[in-house]
N, C-alpha and C positions, 0 to 999 in steps of 0.2 A: 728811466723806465727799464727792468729790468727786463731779456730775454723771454721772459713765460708770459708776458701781459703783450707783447708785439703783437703774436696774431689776431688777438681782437681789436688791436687799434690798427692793426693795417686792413682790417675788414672794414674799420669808422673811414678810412684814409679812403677806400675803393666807391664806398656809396657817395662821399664827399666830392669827390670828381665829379660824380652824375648829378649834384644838387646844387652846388655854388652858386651864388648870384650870377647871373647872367652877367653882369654894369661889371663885376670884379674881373671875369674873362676876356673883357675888353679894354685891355688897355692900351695904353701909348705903345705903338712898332712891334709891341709882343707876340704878334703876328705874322710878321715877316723878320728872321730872325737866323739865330745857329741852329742848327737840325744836332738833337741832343742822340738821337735812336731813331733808329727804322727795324721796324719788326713788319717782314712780310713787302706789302705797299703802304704798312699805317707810319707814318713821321711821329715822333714826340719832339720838339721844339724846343730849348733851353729854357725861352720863358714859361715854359709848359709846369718845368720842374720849380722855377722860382713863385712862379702862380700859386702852385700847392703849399709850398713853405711856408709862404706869408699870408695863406690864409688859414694853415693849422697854427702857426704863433699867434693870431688873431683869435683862434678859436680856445689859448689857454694851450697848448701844444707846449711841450719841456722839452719833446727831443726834434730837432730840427739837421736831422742828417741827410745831408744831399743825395748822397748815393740810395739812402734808403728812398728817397722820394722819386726817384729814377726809373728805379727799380718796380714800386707799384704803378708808376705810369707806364713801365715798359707792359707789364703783367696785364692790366686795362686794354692798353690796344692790342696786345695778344688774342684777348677777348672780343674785342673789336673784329679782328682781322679772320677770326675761326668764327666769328657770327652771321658773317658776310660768304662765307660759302655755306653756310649750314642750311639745307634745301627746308628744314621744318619750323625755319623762323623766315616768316613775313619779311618779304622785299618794301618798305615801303619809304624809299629813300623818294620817290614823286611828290608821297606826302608831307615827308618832311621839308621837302624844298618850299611846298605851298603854306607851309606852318611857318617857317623861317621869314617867308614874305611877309606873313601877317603879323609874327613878333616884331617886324621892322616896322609896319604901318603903328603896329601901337606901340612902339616906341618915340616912331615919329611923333604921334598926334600929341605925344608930351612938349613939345619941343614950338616955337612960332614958325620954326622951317627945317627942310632938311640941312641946309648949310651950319644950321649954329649947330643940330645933332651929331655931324658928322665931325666938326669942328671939337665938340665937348667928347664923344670915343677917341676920338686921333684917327680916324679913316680919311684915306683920300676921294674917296668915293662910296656912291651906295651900294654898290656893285660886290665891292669888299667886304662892305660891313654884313649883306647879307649871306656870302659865302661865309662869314668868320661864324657867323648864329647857325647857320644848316652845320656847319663841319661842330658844332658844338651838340646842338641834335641828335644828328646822325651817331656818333659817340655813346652818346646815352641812351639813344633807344637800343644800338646794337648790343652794345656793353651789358646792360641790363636783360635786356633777353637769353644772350649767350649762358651771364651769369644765371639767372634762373632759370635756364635747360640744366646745366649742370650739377644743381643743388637744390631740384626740387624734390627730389626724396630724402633731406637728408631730415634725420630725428635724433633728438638724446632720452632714453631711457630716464626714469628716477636716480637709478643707479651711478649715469653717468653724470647728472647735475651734482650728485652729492659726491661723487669724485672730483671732477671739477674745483666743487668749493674748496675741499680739503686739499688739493695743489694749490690753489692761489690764493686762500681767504687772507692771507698774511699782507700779500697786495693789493689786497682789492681798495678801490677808496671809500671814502666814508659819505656816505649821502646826505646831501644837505638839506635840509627845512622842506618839507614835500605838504600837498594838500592833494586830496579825494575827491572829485567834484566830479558832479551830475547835472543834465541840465536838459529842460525841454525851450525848444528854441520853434518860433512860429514865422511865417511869412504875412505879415498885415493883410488880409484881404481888402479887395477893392471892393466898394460898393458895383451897383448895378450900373448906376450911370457914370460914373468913373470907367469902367469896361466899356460902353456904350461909347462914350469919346471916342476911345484911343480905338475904336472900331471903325466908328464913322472916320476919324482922322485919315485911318488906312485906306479907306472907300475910296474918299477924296484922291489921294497920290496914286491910286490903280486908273480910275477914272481921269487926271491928267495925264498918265503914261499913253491910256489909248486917246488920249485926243493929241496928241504928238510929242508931251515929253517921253526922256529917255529914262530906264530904269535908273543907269548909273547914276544920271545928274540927280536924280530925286533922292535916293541913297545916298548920295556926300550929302545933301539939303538936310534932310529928315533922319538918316536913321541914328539909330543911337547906341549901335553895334560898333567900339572902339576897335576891333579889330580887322573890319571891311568895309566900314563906310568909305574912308579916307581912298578905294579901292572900286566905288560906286557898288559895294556889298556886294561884290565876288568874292567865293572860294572855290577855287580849283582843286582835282584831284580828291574826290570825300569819299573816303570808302564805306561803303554801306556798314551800320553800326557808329560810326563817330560822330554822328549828330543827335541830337535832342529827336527823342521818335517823333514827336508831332510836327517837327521840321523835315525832320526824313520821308517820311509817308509824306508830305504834301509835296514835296520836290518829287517822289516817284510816280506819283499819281498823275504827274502834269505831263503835257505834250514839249517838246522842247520849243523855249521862248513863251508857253503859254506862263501866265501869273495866276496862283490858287488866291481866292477870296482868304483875310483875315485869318490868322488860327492862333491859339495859344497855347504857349508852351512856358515853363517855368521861369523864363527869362524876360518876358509880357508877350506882345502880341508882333505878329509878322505877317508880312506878303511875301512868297516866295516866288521865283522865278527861274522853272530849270533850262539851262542853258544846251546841256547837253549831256547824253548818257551813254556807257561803252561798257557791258557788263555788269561789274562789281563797283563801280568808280561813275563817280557823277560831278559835275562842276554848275553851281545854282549861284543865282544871286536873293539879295531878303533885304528888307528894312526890318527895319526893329524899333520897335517903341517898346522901352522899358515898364514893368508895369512898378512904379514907383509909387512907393503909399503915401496918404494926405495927411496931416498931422491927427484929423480928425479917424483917417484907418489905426494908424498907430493906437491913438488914444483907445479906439473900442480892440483892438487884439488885446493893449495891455489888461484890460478891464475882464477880458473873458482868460487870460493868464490867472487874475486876482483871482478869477475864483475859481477855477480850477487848484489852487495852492491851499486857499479855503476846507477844500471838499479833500485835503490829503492832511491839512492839520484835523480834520473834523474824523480822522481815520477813516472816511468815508471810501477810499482809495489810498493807493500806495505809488509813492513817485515814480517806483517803477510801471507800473500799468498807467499812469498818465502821461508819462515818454511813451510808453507802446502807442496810447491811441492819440496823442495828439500832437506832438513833437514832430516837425516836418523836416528834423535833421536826421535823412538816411544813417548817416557812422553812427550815429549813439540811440536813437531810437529802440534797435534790438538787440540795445546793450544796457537795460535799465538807464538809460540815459547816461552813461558814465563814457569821459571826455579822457581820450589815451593820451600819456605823454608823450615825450617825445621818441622816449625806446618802446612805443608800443604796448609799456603797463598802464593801472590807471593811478598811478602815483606822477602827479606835475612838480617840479621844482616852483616852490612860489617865489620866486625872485624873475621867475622866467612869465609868471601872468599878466596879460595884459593889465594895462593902469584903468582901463575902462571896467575888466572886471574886477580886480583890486579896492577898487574902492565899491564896489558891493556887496564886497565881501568885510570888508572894516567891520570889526566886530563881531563879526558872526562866528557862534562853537560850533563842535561836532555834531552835526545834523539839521544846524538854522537851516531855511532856507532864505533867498533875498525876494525883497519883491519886484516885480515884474519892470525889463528896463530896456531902453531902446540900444540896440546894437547894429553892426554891421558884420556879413558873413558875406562872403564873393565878393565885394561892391555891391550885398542889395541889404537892404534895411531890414533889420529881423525885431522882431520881440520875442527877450531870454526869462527865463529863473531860474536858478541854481542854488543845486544845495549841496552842501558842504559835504561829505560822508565821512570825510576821517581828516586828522591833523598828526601828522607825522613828523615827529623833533628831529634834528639832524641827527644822523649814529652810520656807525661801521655796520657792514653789511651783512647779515646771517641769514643761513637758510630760512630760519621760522619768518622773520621779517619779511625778505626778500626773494624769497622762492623762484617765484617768476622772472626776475629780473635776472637771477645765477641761470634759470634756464636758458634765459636768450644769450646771457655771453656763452652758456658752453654748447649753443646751438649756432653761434657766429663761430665760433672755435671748428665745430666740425665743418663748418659752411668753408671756410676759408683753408681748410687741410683738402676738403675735394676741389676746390680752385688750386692751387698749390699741387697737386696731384698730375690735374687735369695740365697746365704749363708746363711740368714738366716733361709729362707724353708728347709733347710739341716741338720742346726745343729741336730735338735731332732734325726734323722736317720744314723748318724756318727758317727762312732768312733773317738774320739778326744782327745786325750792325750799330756797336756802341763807337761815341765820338774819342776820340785819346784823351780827353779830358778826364773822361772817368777809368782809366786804367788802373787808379788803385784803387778803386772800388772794391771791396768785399762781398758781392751778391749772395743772397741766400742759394738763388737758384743757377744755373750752368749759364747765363746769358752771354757767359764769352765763349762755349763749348771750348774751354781750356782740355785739356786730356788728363785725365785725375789718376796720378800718380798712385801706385799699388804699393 
């Protein structure tokens, strides 16, 4: 990888940090270990650095230099450590703790007990394993906000894309087999007495809470919220806005300990129970009963799919106006239905599409559509169609082609010059401590405050 293609792959390397598998960050002792850097109070860890290596060689990565990967983890918690004094970014390190909790209960609930769980991470404890998730959090929420305080004005001009290209079109790589796809995607609705159940069901569990069970105990029993039942569907700490509004309104509307009657909200239906409230921040317990469709829902959503697909081959309508009005997928709805890759154009790698839509797509040219087919989006059962827009051959990459795509690396380009910028106004005022291991390191940036020879 030649010097002029780095800084967009060290902007891939910075987001990389904040998105990795969870399961990958927890490995064996990698946790308790050599302290690789200290910038400020933030540690980087040895394994911190061999973490990232092995999982850029995983990700197809050619250049695998230590010191370089050091280096962007030093730069990361720099960000870290200036986001954490920064008065205009949210404290919400309470939340994150009560997040970390619940990542741990649904991790748990995968597992037949906590001992095999902790046994298959290599923690000696839960205590551990859930300091190791918050401290992985905490990271990513600060990291990510700092970074976007400091690069959210940044833009490239026309002029600077088509500069851009003509510095590096020579490196750039060649794109592989791409496809254009649009799609309106529906939620089955329930019948009337399908709702009716799962209403009365709730009545039922409200109606034993006040005759003497406990909220909690009925919540492990019944609910079907993987992330708090196991918890008797507590969450602590919920700042107003981070819930489903029709869960929020009914938790603020309550008396504390009072239970609101039944409500539904996009995830099925709930009893809520506000525990207790302190301003901005509230802690509620909920059951949840999923609203999960019947084969017989599936069947008539796909059926009103069919003809709605009908009414757009019939030019009665255009795919795009039947995304607008009946497509209950927020992201692509008020985007002609059209499904972003992975850098945020609407060109996907087809090697990278699911095998479920893959084979709906078998066969189809530019502009089929497929017929109507049962899928899964969040964990809840959808019915999709999707049509094809464009078939795109592998080829090296040009402006006219790729327009878009050159904008965003020379819009990661400028994004990682004002990070780069912003580090180095820092250093002088940082505490910065690298381990002797990396003394011959070559840093881009001053991380030894060596004194620079005239």
């Amino acid at each position: 990888m030649t010097n002029k293609l780095k800084i967009t792959f060290l902007l891939g390397i910075f987001m990389m940090i904040f998105s990795s598998n969870m399961n990958a960050q927890l490995k064996p002792g990698e946790l308790v270990d050599g302290i690789a850097a200290v910038i400020g109070d933030e540690i980087v860890l040895e394994s911190d650095v061999n973490e990232q290596m092995n999982y850029a060689k995983q990700q197809g990565a050619s250049e695998t230099d230590k010191c370089e990967f050091l280096e962007n983890l030093i730069s990361n918690k720099l960000l870290v450590y200036e986001a954490k004094k920064d008065t205009l970014i949210e404290n919400r390190s309470a939340a994150i703790k009560e997040q970390a909790n619940a990542k741990y209960r649904q991790l748990l609930s995968q597992f037949p007990d906590e001992k095999t769980m902790l046994t298959a991470y290599k923690f000696r404890n839960g205590f551990e394993m859930k300091n190791a998730i918050e401290k992985i959090d905490i990271d990513q929420y600060y990291g990510q906000a700092k970074y976007q305080r400091i690069t959210e004005k940044a833009d490239v001009t026309p002029n600077e894309v088509t500069d851009f290209y003509n510095l590096y079109k020579m490196q750039l790589p060649e794109v592989k087999d791409e496809i254009s796809l649009a799609q309106i995607m529906m939620y089955p609705k329930l019948t009337e007495a399908h709702k009716e159940d799962l209403i009365k069901r709730l009545k039922k569990i409200k109606q034993d809470i006040a005759g003497g069970e406990t909220f909690e105990s009925q919540a492990r029993i019944y609910s079907e919220d993987e992330g708090s039942a196991a918890n008797g569907g507590l969450y602590k700490n919920i700042y107003k806005g981070q819930m489903v509004k029709p869960f929020e309104a009914a938790a603020l509307n309550l008396q504390e300990n009072e239970i609101s009657d039944p409500i539904e909200s996009e995830f099925g239906y709930h009893i809520v129970q506000l525990i207790k409230k302190s301003g901005k921040v509230y802690d509620a317990r909920h059951i949840l009963l999923k609203a999960t469709p019947t084969d017989e829902e599936i069947k008539t959503a796909k059926a009103k799919m069919d003809s709605i697909k009908g009414l757009i081959l019939e030019g009665k309508m255009t795919f795009k106006d039947a995304a607008y009005r009946f497509s209950d997928d927020k992201k692509t709805k008020f985007n002609a239905g059209i499904i972003a890759g992975a850098d945020g154009s609407d060109k996907i790698e087809r090697e990278s599409i699911p095998g479920s839509i893959s084979y709906e797509l078998a066969g189809l040219n530019k502009g089929d559509i497929t017929a109507a087919f049962e899928d899964e989006d969040n964990k809840r059962k959808v019915v999709k169609m999707i049509k094809q827009e464009d078939v795109i051959p592998a080829h090296q990459i040009t402006l006219e082609t790729d327009y878009n795509r050159i904008k965003q690396m020379a819009l990661n380009k400028k994004r990682n010059e004002m990070i780069e910028k912003f580090v180095n106004a820092q250093l002088p005022t940082t505490f910065i401590s690298i381990d002797g291991r990396y003394d011959n390191c070559k840093f881009k940036a001053n991380w030894k405050k060596e004194s620079i020879k005239k």
